[in-house]
Backbone as CSV, one residue per row, in Angstrom:
resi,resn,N_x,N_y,N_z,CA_x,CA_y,CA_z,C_x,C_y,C_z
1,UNK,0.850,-1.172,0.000,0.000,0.000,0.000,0.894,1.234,0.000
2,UNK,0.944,1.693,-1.082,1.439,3.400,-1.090,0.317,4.483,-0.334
3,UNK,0.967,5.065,1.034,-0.181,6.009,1.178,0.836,7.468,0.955
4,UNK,0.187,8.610,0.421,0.452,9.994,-0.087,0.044,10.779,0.917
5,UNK,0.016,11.784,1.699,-0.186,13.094,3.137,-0.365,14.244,2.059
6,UNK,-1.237,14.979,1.932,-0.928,16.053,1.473,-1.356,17.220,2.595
7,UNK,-0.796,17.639,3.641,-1.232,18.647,4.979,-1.510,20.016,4.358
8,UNK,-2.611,20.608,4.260,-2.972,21.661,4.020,-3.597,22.464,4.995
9,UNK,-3.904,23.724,4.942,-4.855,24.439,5.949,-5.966,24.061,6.060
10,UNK,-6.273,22.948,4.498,-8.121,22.787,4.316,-8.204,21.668,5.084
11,UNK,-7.180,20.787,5.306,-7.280,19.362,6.220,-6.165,18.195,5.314
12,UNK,-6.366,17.412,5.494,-5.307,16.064,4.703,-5.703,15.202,3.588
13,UNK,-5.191,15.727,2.503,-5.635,14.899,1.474,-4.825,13.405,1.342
14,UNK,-5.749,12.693,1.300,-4.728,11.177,1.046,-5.103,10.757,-0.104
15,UNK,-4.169,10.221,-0.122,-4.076,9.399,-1.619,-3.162,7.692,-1.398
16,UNK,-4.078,7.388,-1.832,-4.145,5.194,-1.322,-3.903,4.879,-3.033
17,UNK,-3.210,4.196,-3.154,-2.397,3.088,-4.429,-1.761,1.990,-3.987
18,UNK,-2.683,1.012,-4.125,-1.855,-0.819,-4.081,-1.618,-0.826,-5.031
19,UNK,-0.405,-2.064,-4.769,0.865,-2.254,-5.576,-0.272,-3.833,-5.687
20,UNK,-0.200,-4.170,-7.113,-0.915,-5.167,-7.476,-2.065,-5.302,-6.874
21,UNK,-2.883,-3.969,-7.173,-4.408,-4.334,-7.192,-5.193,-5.089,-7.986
22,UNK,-6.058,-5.401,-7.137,-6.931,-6.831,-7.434,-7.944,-6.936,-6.866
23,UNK,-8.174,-7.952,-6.679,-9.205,-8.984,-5.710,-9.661,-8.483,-4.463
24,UNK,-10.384,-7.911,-4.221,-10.658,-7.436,-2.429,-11.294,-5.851,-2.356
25,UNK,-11.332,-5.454,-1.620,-11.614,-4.224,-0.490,-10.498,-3.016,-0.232
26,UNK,-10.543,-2.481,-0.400,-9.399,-1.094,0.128,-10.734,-0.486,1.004
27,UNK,-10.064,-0.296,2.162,-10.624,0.541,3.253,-9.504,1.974,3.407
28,UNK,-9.481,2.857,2.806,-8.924,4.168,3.181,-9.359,5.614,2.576
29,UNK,-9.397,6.389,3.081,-9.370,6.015,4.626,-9.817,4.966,5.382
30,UNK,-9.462,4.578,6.263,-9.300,3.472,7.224,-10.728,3.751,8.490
31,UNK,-11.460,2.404,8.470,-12.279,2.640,9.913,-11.876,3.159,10.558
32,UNK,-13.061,3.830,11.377,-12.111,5.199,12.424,-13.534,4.962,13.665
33,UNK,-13.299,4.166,14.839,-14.145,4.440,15.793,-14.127,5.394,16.460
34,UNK,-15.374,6.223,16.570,-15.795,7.727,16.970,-16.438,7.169,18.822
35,UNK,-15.933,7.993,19.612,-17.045,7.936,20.609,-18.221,8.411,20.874
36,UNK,-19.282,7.739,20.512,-20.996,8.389,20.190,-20.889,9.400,21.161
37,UNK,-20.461,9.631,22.716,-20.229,10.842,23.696,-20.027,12.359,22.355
38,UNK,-18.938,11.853,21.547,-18.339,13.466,21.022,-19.206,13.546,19.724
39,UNK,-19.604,12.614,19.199,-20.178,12.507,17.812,-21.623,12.446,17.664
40,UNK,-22.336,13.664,17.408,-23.754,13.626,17.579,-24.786,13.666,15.938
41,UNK,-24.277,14.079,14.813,-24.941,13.885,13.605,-24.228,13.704,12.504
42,UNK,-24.975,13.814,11.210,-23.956,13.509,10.004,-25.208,14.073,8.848
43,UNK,-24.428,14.603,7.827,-24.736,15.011,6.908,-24.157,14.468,5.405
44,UNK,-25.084,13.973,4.484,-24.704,13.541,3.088,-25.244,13.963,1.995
45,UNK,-25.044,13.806,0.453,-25.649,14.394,-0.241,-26.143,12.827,-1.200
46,UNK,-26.693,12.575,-1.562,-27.304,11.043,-2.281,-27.246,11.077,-3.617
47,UNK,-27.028,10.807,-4.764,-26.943,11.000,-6.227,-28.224,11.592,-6.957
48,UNK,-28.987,12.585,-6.282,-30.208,13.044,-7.017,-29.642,14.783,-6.453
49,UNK,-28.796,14.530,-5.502,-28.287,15.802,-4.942,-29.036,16.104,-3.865
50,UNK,-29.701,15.455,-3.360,-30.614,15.776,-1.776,-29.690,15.363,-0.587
51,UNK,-29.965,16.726,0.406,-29.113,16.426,1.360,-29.796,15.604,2.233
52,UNK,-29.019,14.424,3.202,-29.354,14.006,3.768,-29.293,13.976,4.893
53,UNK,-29.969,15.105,6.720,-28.954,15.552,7.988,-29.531,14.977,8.883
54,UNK,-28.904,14.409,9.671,-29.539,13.429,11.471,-29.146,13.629,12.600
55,UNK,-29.250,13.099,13.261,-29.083,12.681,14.682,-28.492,11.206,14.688
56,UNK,-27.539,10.993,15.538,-26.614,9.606,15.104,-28.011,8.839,15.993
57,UNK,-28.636,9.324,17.438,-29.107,8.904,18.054,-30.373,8.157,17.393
58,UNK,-30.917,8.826,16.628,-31.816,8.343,15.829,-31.638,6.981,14.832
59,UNK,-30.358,7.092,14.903,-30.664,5.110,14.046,-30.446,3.945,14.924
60,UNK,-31.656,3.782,14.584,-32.246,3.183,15.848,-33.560,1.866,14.808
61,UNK,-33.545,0.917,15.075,-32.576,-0.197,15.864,-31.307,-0.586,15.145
62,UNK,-30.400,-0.979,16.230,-28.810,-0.817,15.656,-28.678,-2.387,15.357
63,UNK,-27.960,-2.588,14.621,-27.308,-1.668,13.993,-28.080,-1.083,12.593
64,UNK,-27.441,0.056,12.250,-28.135,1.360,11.826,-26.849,1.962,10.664
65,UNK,-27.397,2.275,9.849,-26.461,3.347,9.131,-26.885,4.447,8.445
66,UNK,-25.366,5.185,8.218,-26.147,6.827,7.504,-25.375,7.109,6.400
67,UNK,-25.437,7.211,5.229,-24.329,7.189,4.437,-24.666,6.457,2.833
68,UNK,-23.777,6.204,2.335,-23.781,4.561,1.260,-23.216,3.734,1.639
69,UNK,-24.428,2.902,2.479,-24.064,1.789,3.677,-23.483,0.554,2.475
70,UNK,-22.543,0.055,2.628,-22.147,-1.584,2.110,-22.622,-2.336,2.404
71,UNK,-23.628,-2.554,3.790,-24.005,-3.662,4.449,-25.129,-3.556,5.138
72,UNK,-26.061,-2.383,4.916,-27.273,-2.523,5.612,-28.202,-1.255,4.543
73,UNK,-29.645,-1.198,4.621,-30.151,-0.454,4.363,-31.122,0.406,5.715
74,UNK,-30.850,-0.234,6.828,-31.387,0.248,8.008,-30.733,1.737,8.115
75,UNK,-31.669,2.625,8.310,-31.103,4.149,8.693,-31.044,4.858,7.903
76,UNK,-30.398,5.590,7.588,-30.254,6.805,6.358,-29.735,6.412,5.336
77,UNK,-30.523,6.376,4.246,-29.222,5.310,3.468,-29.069,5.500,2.030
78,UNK,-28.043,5.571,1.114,-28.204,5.977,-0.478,-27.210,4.761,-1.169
79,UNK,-27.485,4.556,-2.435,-26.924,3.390,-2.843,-25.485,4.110,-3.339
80,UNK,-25.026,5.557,-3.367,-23.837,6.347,-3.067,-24.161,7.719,-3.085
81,UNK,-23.010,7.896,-3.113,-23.049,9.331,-2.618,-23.121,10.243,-3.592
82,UNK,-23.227,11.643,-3.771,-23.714,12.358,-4.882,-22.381,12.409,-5.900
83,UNK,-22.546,12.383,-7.105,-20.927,12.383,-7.571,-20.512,13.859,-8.041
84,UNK,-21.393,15.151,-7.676,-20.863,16.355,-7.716,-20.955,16.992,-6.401
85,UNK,-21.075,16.287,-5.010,-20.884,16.599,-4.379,-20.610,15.313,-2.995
86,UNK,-19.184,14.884,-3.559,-19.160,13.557,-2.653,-19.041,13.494,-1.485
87,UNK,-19.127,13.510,-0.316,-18.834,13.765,1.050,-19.925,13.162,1.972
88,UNK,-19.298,12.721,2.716,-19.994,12.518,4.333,-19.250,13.266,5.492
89,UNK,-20.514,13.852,6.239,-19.993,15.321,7.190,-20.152,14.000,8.419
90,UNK,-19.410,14.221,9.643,-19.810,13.468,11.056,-19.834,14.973,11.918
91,UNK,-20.791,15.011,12.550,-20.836,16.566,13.222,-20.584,16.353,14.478
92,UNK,-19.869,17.092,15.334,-19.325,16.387,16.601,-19.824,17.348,17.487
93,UNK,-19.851,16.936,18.599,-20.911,17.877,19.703,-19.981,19.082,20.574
94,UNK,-19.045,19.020,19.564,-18.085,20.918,19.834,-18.009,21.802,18.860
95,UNK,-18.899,21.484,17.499,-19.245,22.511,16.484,-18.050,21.647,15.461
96,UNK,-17.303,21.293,15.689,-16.851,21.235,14.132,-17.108,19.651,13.787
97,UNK,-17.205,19.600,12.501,-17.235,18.106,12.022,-15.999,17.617,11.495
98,UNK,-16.268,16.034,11.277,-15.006,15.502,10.851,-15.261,15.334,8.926
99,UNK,-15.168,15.508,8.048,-15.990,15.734,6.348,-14.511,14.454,5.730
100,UNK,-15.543,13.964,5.125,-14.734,12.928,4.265,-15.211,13.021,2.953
101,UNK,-14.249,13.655,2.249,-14.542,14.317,0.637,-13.829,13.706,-0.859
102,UNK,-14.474,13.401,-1.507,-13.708,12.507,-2.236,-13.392,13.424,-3.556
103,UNK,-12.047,13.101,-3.867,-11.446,13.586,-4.813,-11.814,12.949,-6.321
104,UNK,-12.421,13.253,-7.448,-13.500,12.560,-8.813,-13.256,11.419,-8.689
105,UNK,-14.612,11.509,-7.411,-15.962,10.364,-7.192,-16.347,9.436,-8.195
106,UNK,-16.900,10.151,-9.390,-17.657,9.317,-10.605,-16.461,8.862,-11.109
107,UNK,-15.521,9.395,-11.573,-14.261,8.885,-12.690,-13.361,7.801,-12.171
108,UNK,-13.086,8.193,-10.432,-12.346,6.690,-10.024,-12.749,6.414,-9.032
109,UNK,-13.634,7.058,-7.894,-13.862,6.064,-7.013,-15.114,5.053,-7.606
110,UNK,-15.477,5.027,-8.708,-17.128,4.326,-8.749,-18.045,3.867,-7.972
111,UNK,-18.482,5.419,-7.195,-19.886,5.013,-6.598,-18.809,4.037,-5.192
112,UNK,-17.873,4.378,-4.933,-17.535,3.903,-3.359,-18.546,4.539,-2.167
113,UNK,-18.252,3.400,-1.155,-19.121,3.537,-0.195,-18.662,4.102,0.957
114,UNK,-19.304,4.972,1.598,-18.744,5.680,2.499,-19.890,6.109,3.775
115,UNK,-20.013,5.519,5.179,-21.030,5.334,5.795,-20.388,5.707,7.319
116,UNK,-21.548,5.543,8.331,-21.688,5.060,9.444,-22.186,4.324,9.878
117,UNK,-21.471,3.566,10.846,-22.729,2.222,11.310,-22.716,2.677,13.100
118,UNK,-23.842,2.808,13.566,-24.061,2.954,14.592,-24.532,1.000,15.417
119,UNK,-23.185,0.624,15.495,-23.123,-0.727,15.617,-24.043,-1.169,17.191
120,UNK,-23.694,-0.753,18.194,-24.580,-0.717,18.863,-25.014,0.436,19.463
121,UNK,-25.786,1.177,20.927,-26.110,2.084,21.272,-24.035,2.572,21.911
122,UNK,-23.597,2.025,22.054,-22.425,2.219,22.329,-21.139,2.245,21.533
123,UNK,-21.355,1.727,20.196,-20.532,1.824,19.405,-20.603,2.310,18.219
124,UNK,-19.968,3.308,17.814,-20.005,3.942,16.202,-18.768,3.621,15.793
125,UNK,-18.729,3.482,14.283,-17.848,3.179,13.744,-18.115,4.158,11.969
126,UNK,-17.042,4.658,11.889,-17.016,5.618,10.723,-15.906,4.602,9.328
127,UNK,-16.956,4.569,8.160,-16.009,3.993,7.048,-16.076,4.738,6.346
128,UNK,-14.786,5.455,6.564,-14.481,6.561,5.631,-14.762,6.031,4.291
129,UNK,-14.275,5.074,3.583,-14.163,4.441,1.891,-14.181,3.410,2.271
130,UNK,-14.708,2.668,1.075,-14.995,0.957,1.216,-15.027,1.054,-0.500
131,UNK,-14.176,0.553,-0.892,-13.959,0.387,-2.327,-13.141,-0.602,-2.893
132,UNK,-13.440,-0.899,-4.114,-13.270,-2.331,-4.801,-11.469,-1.952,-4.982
133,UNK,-10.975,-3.170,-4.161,-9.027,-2.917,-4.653,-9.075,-2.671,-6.108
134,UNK,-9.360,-2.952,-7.099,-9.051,-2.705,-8.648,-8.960,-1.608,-8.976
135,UNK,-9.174,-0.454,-8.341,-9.664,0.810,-8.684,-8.388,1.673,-7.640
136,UNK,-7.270,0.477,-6.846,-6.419,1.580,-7.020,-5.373,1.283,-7.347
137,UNK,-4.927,1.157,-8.394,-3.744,0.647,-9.744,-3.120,2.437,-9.519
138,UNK,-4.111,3.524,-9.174,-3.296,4.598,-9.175,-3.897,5.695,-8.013
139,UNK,-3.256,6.589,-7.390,-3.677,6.764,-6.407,-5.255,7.244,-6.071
140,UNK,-5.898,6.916,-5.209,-7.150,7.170,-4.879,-7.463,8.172,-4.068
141,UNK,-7.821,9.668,-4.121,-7.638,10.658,-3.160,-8.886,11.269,-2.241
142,UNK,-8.557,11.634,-1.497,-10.097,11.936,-0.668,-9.235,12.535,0.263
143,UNK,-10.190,13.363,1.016,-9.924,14.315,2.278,-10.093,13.696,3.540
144,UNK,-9.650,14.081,4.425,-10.158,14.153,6.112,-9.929,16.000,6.019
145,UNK,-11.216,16.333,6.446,-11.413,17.762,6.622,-12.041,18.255,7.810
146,UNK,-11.635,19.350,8.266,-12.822,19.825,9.102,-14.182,20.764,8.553
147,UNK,-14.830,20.361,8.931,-16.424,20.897,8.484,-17.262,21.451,9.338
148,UNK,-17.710,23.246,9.325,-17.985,23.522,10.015,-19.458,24.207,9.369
149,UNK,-20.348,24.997,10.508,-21.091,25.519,9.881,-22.315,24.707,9.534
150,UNK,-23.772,25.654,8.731,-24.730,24.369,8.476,-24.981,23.787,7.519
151,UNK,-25.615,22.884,7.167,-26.261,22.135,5.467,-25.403,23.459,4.525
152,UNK,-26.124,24.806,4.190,-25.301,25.453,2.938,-23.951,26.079,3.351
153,UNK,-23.358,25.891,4.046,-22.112,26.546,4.439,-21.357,24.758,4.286
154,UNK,-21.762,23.901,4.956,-20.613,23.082,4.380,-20.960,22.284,3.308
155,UNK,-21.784,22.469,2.109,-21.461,22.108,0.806,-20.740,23.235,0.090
156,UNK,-21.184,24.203,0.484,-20.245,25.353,-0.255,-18.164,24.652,0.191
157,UNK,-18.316,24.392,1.557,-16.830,23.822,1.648,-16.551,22.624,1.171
158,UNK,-17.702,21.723,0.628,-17.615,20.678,0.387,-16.709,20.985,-0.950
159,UNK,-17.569,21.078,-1.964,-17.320,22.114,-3.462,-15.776,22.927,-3.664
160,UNK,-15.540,23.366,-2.124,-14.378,23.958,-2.673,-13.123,22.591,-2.124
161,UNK,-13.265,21.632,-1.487,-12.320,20.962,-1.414,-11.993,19.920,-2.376
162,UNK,-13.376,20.058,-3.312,-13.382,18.763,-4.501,-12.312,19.712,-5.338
163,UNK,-12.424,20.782,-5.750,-11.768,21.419,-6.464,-9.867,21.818,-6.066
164,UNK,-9.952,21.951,-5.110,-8.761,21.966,-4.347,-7.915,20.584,-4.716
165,UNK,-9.073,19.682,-4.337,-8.457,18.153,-4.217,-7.611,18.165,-5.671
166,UNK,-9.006,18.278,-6.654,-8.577,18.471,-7.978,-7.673,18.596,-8.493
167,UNK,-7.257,19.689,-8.104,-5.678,20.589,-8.622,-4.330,19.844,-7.812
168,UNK,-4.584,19.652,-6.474,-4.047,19.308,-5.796,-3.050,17.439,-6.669
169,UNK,-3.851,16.714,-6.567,-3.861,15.566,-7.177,-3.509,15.608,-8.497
170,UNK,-3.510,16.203,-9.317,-3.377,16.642,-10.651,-1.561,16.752,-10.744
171,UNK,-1.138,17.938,-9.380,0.000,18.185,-9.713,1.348,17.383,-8.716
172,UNK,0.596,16.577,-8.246,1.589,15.685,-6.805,2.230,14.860,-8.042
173,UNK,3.519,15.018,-7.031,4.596,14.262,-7.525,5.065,13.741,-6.374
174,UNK,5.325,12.442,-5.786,5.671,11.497,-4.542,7.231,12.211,-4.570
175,UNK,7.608,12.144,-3.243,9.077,12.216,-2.690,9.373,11.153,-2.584
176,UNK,8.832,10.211,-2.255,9.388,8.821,-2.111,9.264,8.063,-3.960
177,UNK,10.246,6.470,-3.842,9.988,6.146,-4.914,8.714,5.398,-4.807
178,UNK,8.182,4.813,-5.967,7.004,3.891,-5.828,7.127,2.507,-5.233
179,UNK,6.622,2.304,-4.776,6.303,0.555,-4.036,7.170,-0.153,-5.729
180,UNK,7.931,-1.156,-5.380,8.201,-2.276,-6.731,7.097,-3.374,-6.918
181,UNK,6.519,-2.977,-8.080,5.581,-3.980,-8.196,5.721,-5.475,-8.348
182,UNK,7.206,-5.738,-8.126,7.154,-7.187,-7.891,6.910,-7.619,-5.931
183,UNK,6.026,-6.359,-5.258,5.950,-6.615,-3.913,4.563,-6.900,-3.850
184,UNK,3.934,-6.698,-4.802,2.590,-6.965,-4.950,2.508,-8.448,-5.717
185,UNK,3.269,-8.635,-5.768,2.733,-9.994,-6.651,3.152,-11.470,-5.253
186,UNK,2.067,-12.463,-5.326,2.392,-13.701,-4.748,3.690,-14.015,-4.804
187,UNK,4.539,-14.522,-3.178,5.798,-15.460,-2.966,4.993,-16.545,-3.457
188,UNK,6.809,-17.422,-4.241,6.816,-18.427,-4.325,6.140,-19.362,-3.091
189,UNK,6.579,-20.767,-3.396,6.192,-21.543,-2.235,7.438,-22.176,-1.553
């Protein structure tokens, strides 16, 4: 797994590339358990462009999700996320949110899934990306951002980090060399 940092003022753009993609799942961003105590709603946009805003408390019976669930249709739920405005907001109960923004959604993530599962009344669990390994032969980019503000104040930030991402990704060039793709391929026996 090649992972890329890009630290900006807007938040961290990553960028995920396996070395002999294939067969499986890329989770990255990476599950991230939230403590339901700090984490109180979430906001999405669904592929018709309707926003979608809650109360985590509200998905209910758990397990529950809010997002483009992979594994349940219980709770808030879209079969993905909007592809001109990709993001899932987690709103945390000190005003700012945690925004997971994907860098062109339609062109390479295809319709990846990106949710919450409110696993039990005690456990949340945030999947940032859940996407098919084949799709990262080259890097895959998305944000961890902070998101503040309401429904039209953070799509307006949503919008400007797709574009950011945009440019951003466009012009990265790695400091490091690339993974050797003979590290991706099966040892002998």
């Amino acid at each position: 797994l090649d992972l890329h940092f890009v630290c900006t003022a807007s938040g961290v753009l990553l960028g995920s590339r396996l070395a002999g993609a294939g067969a499986g799942t890329l989770w990255s961003p990476p599950r991230i358990a939230l403590p339901p105590a700090d984490w109180q709603g979430y906001l999405f946009w669904d592929p018709d462009g309707k926003g979608h805003q809650g109360k985590l408390l509200a998905l209910d019976p758990t397990p529950a999700y809010a997002g483009a669930s992979a594994w349940g249709e219980n709770g808030d739920t879209a079969k993905t996320l909007d592809p001109r405005r990709p993001a899932l907001v987690v709103e945390s109960a000190w005003g700012c949110g945690l925004g997971i923004v994907f860098v062109e959604y339609a062109e390479r993530w295809g319709g990846a899934r990106s949710f919450l599962q409110r696993h039990t009344p005690a456990n949340l669990f945030l999947y940032a990306s859940y996407v098919p390994a084949a799709r990262a032969g080259k890097p895959l980019w998305a944000w961890l951002a902070p998101i503040t503000g309401d429904a039209p104040a953070a799509a307006a930030r949503v919008d400007a980090l797709v574009q950011e991402g945009e440019a951003l990704a466009a012009a990265f060039r790695p400091l490091s060399k690339p993974v050797p793709e003979a590290w991706g391929r099966p040892l002998p026996e």
